[in-house]
C-alpha positions as protocol buffer text, in pm:
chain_id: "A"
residue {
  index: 1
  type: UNK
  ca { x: 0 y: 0 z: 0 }
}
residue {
  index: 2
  type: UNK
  ca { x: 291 y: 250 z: 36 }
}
residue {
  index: 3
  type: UNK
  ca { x: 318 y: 269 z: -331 }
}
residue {
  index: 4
  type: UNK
  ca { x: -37 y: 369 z: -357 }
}
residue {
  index: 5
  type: UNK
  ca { x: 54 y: 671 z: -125 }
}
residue {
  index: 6
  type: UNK
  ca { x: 334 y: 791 z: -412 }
}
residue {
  index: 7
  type: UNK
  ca { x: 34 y: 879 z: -601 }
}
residue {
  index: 8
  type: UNK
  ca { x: -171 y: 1136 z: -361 }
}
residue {
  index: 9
  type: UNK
  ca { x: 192 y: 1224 z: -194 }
}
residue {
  index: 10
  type: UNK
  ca { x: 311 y: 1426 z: -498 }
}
residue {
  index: 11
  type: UNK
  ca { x: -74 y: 1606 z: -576 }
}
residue {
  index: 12
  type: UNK
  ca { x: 1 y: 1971 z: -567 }
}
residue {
  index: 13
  type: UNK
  ca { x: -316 y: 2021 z: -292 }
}
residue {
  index: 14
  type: UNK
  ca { x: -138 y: 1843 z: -81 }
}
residue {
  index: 15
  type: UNK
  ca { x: 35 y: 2031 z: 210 }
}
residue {
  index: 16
  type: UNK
  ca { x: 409 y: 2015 z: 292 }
}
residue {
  index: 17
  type: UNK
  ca { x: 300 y: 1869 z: 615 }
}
residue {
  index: 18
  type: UNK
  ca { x: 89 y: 1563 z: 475 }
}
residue {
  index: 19
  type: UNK
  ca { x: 381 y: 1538 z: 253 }
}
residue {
  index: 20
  type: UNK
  ca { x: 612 y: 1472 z: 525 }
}
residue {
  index: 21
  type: UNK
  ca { x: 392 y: 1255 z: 713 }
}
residue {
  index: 22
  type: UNK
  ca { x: 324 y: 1047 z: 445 }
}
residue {
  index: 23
  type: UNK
  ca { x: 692 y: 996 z: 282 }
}
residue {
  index: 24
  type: UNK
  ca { x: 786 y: 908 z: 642 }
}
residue {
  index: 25
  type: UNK
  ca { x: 561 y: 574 z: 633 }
}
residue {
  index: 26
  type: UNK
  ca { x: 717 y: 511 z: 293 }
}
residue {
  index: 27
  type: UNK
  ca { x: 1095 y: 412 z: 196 }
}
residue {
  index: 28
  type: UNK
  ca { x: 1114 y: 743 z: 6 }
}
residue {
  index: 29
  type: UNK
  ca { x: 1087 y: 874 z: 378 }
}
residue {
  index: 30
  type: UNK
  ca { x: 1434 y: 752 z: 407 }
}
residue {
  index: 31
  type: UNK
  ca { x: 1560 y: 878 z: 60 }
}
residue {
  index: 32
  type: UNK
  ca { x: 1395 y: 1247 z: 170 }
}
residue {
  index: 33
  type: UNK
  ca { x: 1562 y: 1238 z: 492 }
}
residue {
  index: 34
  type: UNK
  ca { x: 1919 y: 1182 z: 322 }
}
residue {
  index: 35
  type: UNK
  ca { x: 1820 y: 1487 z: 83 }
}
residue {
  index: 36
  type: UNK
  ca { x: 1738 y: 1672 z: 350 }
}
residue {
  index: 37
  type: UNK
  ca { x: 2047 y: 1643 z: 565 }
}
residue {
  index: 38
  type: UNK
  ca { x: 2270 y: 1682 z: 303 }
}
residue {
  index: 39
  type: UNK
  ca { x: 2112 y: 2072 z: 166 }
}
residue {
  index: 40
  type: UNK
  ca { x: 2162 y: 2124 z: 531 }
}
């Protein structure tokens, strides 16, 4: 089911916040994380 979430997770309606919360239930949670760390 976490690739069903990809779907919703990139619609432009959808709030940075949802966004977060939902990439962190998914492996790209991890990959996001990474990204995130490293521009900081």
């Amino acid at each position: 089911g976490f690739h069903c979430a990809l779907v919703p997770l990139f619609d432009p309606r959808f709030s940075p916040r949802n966004l977060v919360l939902v990439a962190a239930r998914t492996p790209l949670g991890a990959v996001l994380s990474g990204l995130d760390e490293d521009s900081d």
